[in-house]
N, C-alpha and C positions, 0 to 999 in steps of 0.2 A: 191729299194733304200730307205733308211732310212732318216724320215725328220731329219737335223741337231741340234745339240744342240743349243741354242739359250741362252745367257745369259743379263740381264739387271739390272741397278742399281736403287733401289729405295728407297729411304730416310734410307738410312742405312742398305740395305738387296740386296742380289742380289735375282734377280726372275730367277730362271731356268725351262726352258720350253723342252719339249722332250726329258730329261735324261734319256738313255738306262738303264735296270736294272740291268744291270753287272756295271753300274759306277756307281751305285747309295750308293752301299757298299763303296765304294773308299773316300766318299767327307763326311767328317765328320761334322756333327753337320746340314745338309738338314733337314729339316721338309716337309710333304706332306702340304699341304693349302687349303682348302674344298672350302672355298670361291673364288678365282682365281685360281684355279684347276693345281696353278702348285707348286712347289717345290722352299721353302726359306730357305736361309741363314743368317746369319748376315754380311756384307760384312768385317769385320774387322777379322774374324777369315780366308780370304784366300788374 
């Protein structure tokens, strides 16, 4: 079973955690993030 996606809001970014890599294509404008090793958005573009 696959952990779930996980998503959270932080000072103007969502943080997404455990993004399968077939949605990963899908969600426009994600960035990889080296330092909390997870994947950001800006939360106004969704």
């Amino acid at each position: 079973m696959e952990t779930p996606l996980k998503i959270n809001f932080d000072k103007g970014n969502l943080i997404l955690q455990n993004v399968p890599e077939a949605l990963q294509i899908h969600l426009p404008d994600i960035r990889w993030n080296e330092r909390t090793l997870t994947f950001r958005a800006p939360a106004y573009r969704y």
